[in-house]
N, C-alpha and C positions, 0 to 999 in steps of 0.2 A: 152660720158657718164660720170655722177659725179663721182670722186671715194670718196670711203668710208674708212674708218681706222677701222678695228677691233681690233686694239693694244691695245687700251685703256684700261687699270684696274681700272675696277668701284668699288668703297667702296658699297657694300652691306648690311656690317656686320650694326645693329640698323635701320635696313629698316623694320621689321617684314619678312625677305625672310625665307622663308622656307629651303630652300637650306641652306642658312651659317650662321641666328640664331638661325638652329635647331637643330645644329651640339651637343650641350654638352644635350640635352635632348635624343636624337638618337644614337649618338656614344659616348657618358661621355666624350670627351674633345670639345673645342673650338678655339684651337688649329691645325684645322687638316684643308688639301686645300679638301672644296667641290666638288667630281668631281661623284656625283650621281646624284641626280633626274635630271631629264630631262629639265632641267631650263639653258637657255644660260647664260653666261657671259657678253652678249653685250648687247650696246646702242640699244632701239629698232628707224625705221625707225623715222627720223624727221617729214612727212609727216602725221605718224599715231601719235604721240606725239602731235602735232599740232593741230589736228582735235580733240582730244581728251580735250584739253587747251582748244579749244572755243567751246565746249560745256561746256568745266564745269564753264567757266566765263558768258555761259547764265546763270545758275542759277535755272534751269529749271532738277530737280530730282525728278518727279513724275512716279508713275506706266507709264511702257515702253510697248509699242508695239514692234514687230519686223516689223520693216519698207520693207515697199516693197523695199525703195531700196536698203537696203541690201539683200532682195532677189535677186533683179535684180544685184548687185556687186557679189554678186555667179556665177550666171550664167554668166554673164559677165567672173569671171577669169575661168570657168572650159571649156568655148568654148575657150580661148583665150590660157590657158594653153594646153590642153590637146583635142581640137577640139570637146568636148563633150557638146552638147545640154544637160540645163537643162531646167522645166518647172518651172516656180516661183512656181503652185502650188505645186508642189510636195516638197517641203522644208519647213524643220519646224523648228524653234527654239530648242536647248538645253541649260541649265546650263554645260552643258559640256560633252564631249565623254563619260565618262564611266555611266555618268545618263542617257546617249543617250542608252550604251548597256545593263541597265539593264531596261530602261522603254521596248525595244524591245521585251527581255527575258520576261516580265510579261505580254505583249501584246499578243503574240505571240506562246507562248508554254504554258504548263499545270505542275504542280507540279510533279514530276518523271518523266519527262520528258529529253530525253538523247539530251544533246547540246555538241558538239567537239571543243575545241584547237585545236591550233597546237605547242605544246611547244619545248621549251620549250617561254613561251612566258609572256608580259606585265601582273603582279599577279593580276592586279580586274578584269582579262577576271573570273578568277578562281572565284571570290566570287561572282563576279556577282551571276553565276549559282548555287552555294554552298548556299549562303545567302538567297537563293530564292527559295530553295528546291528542283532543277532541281538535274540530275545528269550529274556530269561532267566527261566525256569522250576525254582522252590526246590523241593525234594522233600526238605520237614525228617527229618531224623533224630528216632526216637522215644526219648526221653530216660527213660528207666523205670528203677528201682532205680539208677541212679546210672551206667546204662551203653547206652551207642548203640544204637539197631537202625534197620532198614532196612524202611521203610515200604512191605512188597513191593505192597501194593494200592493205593495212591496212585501207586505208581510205574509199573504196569502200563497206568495208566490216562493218563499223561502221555506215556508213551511210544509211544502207538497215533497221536500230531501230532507225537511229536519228530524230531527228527533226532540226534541226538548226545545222549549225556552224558558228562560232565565225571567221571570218579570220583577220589577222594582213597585212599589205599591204600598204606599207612599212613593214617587219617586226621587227618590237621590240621583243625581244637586237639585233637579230643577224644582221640586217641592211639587210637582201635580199628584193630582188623587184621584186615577181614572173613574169614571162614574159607573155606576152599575149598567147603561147601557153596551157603553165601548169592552167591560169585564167579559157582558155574555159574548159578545159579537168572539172577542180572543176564544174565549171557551168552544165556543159554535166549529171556528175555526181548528182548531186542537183537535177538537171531537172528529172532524171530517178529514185530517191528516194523520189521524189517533199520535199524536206528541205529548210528552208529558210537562205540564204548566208547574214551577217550582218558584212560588214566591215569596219573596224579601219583604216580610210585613212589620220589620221593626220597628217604624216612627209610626206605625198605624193609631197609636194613640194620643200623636201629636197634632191631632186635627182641626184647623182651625177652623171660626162659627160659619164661615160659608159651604162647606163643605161635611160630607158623608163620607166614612171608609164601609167598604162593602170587600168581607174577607171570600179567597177565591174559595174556600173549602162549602161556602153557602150554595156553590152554584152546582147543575149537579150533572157532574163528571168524576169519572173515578179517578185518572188520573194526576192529582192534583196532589202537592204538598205545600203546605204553610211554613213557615219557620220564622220563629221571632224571638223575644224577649222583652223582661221589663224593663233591659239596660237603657234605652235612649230613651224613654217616658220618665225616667225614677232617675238618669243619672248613676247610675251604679254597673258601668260597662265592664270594668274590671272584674266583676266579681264572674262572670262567662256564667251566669245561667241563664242559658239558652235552651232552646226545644224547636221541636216538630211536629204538626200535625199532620197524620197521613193516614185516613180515612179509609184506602183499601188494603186490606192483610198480605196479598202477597206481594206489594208493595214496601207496605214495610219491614213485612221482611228480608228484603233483599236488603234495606239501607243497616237494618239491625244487622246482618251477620257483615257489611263493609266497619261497621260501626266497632262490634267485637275483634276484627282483624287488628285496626286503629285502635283497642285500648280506651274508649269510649268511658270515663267514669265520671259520676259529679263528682265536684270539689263540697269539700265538708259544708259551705255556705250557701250552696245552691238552690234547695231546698226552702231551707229559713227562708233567704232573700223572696223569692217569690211568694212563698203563702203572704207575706206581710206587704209587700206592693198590691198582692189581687183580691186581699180579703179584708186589709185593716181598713175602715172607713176614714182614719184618717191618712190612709195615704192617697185616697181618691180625693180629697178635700186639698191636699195638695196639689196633685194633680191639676184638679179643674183653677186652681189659683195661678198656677203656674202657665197654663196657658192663657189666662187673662193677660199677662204679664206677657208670652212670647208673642203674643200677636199685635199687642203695644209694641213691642221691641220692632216687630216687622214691619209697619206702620212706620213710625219714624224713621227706622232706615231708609226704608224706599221712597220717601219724601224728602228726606235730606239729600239723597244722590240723585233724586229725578231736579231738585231745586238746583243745589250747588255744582253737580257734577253731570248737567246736562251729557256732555259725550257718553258715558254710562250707562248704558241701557239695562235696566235691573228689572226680572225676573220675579215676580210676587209669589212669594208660595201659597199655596193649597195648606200645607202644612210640612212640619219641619222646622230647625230653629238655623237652617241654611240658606241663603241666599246666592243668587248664581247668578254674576252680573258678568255681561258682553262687554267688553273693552277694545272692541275691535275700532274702534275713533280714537283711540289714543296712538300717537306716530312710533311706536314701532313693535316688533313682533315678540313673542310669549316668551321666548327666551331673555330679553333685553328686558320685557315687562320683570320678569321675577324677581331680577337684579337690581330694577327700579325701585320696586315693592320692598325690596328690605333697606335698602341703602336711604332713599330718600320720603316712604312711607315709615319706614319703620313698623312692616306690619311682617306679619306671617299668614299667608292666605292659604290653601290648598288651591293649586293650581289645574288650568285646564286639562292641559295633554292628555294625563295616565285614564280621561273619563271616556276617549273615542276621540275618534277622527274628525268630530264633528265638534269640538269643546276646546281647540286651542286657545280661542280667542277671547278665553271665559277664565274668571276665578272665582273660587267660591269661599264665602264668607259666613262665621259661623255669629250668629247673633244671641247665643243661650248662654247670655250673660249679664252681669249687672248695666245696666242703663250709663252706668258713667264710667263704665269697659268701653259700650258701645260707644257712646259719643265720643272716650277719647280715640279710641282707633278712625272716626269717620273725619274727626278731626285731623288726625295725621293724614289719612287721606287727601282729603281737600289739599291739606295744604301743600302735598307733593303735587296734586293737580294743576293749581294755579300756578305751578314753575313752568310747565312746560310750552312748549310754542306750538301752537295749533297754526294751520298753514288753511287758512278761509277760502 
């Protein structure tokens, strides 16, 4: 197998990245190490670089279809990945995951209509439903020994008025990968309230070696939509090709004619980009390189802040290259923290609030970067930590 070098520090800064020349418009310096939005640090796969170079030296920028075989490159990685039959037709084009869950929400439900989180969780689950007049109903995740669960008896009871829930899978921030037991149990549930299950399987292929992803479309209910990309496995978020899998027909047709209201088209690159993440062998050789390397990154994280920054109580993912540490031992509240975090960390964190009600006390930290990214930001850390006055 090739190997790969994750070490590399890419100059991003006069790239247009959102991530680090958005820094003095979002946090008022630009000064500070990016270690927020969900945006890796790394070179994306040569393979998909590649493919991407000769189309754009065909020259050839006209209104895009979504090519069958980028269907067929889906189905291709989800049997190959994860033994899961997909049907081409069942798969549809998106501008991207969160257009994906709100064109659902207007397909699918009705104005007052009650849709469930599970927060604390990813903030445009929240607007989605907010913006669109639905009513949004949290169904907290129970945070015990340092690790998520799924409050099946609150959730049982929410779901006998709802309509929908929203599920995360991989979960964003906290990195859990529900297991195939707790999946069916939701399904079970779903099935006996007839709700439609619409899930966020973006990082599904960032999984690390203790764990299984088990996609919801395996289980079997009709109700069920997937939506994902190769943006956060490949690093190539910007480019919005995104999709949906939706398994029943007049299902999808409902999303498809919300979809054609909205103007729904790929971008000329969307296409490319996917056959060559799902079919180039080397961009699966990447891949699997690249998670050797994020689960190292996770690893020393969580051992540097369980070591140096006892009060921190940090959050092991399942998978994900985000970390979601409780700061609730540090003296004083999420507001003061933020203020703290840039002035005297010198970081840019994504913060708790906008994740639920139950996530103030939390920031989340993005680790899909080079190793001496990571260690200078934990470095800044610590050493705003050891300023402060802990009161014994």
């Amino acid at each position: 197998m090739q190997e790969y070098s994750f070490d590399e520090v890419l100059e991003k800064r006069k790239t247009g990245s959102a991530k680090w020349d958005g820094l003095e418009q979002l946090f008022g310096s630009d000064q500070l190490i990016p270690m927020w939005v969900a945006d890796m640090d790394v070179r994306p796969a040569d393979s998909i670089t590649k493919a991407l170079t000769k189309r754009a030296a065909s020259g050839h920028f006209g209104y895009s279809l979504f090519e069958e075989d980028a269907k067929r490159a889906i189905s291709h990685w989800f049997k190959k990945r994860y033994d899961q039959p997909v049907d081409l037709e069942t798969i549809l084009y998106s501008s991207g995951v969160v257009p994906a869950l709100a064109h659902s929400v207007l397909a699918l439900t009705e104005k007052g209509d009650e849709i469930i989180i599970q927060t604390p969780v990813y903030p445009p689950f929240h607007h989605v439903i907010e913006s669109n007049e639905r009513q949004l109903i949290e169904n907290p995740l129970l945070f015990t020994k340092g690790r998520y669960e799924i409050d099946f008896s609150l959730l049982e009871q929410q779901m006998k008025t709802a309509r929908m829930i929203i599920l995360c899978n991989p979960h964003n921030p906290t990195g859990r990968v529900f297991s195939q037991s707790e999946l069916q149990r939701l399904v079970d549930l779903a099935k006996q309230y007839d709700l439609y299950i619409v899930s966020d399987e973006i990082h599904a292929d960032l999984i690390f070696s203790s764990s299984r992803h088990y996609p919801i479309i395996g289980f079997d209910y009709d109700k069920v939509i997937l939506v994902s990309a190769p943006s956060k496995t490949f690093n190539i978020p910007g480019l919005y090709a995104s999709y949906l899998i939706v398994p029943e027909a007049e299902t999808r047709l409902k999303i498809e004619a919300v979809q054609q209201a909205h103007f729904v088209h790929p971008n000329a690159m969307a296409s490319t980009a996917i056959i060559a993440a799902y079919t180039d062998p080397q961009s699966e050789q990447w891949l699997d390189n690249l998670l050797y390397y994020l689960e190292a990154n996770r690893n020393h994280a969580v051992q540097r802040i369980q070591t140096e920054m006892p009060r921190l109580t940090v959050v092991s993912p399942d998978a994900t290259f985000l970390l979601w540490i409780d700061c609730q031992a540090l003296p004083f509240d999420d507001t003061i923290r933020a203020t703290w975090l840039v002035e005297e960390a010198g970081l840019a964190l994504t913060h708790g609030r906008p994740f639920g009600t139950n996530a103030l006390a939390f920031e989340r930290l993005n680790f899909g970067c080079p190793r001496s990214q990571l260690d200078e930001a934990l470095d800044r850390l610590y050493s705003a930590y050891q300023k402060l006055n802990f009161m014994d």
